[in-house]
C-alpha positions as CSV (number, residue, x, y, z in Angstrom):
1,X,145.3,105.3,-66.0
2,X,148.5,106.1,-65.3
3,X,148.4,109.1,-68.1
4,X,145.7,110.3,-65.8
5,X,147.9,111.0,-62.7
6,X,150.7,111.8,-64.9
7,X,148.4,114.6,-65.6
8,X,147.1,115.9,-62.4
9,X,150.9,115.9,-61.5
10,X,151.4,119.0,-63.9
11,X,148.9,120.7,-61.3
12,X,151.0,123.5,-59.3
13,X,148.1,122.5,-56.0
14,X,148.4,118.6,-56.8
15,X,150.5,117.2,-54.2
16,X,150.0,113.9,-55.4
17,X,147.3,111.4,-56.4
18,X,146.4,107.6,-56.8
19,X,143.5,105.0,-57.2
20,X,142.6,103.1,-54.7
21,X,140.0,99.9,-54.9
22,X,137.0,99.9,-53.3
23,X,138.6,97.6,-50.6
24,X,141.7,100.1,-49.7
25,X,144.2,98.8,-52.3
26,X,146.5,101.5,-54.2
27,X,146.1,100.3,-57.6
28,X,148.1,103.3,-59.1
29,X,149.8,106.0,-57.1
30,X,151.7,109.3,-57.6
31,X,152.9,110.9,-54.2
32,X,155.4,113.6,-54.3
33,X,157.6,114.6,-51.3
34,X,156.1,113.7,-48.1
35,X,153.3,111.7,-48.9
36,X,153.4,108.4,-47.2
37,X,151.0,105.8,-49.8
38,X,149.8,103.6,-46.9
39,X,149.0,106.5,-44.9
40,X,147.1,108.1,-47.8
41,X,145.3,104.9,-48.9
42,X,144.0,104.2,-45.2
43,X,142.4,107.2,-44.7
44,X,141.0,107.5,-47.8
45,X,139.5,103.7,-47.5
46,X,138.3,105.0,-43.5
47,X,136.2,108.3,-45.4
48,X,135.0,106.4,-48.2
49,X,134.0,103.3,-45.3
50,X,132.6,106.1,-42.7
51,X,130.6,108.6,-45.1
52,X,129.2,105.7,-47.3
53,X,127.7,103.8,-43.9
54,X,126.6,107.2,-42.7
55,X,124.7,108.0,-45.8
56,X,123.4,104.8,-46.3
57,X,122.1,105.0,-42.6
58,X,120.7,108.5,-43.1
59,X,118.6,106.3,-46.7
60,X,120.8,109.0,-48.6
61,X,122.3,108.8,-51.9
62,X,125.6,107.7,-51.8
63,X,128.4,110.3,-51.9
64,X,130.3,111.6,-55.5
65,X,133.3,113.4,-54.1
66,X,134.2,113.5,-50.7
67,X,136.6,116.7,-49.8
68,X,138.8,116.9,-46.4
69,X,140.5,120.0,-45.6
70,X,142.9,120.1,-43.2
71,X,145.8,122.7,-42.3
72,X,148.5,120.8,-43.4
73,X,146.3,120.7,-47.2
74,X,143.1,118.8,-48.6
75,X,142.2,115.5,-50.0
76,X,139.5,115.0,-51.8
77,X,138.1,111.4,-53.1
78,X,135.9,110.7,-56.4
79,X,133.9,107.7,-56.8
80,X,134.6,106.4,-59.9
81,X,132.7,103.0,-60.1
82,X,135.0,100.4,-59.9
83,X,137.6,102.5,-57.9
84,X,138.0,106.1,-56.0
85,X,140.5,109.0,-57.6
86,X,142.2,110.8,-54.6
87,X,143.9,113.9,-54.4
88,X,145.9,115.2,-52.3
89,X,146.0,118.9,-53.1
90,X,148.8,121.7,-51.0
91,X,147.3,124.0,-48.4
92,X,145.7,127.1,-49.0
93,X,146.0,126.2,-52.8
94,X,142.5,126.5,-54.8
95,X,142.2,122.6,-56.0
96,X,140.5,122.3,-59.3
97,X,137.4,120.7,-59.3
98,X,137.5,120.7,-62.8
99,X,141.0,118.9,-63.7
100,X,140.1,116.7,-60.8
101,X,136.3,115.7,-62.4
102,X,137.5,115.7,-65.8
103,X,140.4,113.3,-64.9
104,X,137.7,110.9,-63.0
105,X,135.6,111.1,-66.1
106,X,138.3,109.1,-68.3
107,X,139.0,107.1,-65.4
108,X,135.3,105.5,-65.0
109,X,135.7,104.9,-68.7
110,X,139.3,103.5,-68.3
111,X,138.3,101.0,-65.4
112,X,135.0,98.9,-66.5
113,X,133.0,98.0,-63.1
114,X,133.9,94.3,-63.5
115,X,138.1,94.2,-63.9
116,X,138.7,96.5,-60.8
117,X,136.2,95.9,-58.2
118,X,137.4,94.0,-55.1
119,X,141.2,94.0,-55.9
C-alpha cells in the first residue's frame, strides 16, 4: 500500500494522499507541506458519511469517487471496499483520474474486504 502513495507522490498535481477506514482512521498517509492529516481524514470521513446517507436516502447506488473542488485545490475520494483512497490534488492543476483509478485498482486488491474494514 504504501508503494501506492509513494506513487501518486511522483504526481506534479498530487498534494498528498492517504487511506482512510471506513470509520475515519488514517491507515496510511502521505501529506506534503501544509496538509494537516486529522483535518484531511475528518472531512473525508464527513463526505464519504454525508453523500453515502444521501444516496442511500435518494434508493441510489452508492457513490465510486467523490470529487471536492475548492479554491484552495480538490480532494477527491475512491471507494475501494474495505477502505477509501483520497487525494488531495493542487488548485487549478488537472488531477488524473487515471493515476488516481489505476492506483485504487491495486489498492482494492491490496486490502481484502475482511482485514481492513472497521479499523
Amino acid at each position: 500500500m504504501e508503494s501506492l502513495l509513494n506513487r501518486l507522490e511522483q504526481e506534479a498535481w498530487v498534494l498528498g494522499s492517504m487511506i482512510v477506514s471506513d470509520e475515519g482512521m488514517v491507515v496510511l498517509e502521505r501529506l506534503g507541506g501544509d496538509l494537516d492529516r486529522d483535518a484531511v481524514a475528518a472531512l473525508a470521513s464527513n463526505l464519504v458519511t454525508e453523500v453515502g446517507a444521501g444516496l442511500q436516502e435518494g434508493q441510489l447506488e452508492a457513490f465510486k469517487r467523490i470529487v471536492l473542488r475548492a479554491t484552495a485545490g480538490e480532494i477527491v475520494i475512491v471507494d475501494c471496499g474495505p477502505v477509501y483512497l483520497v487525494v488531495v490534488a493542487a488548485a487549478g492543476s488537472e488531477a488524473s483520474y487515471i493515476e488516481i483509478d489505476s492506483a485504487a485498482q491495486h489498492l482494492r486488491r491490496l486490502a481484502p474486504a475482511s482485514s481492513m474494514r472497521g479499523m
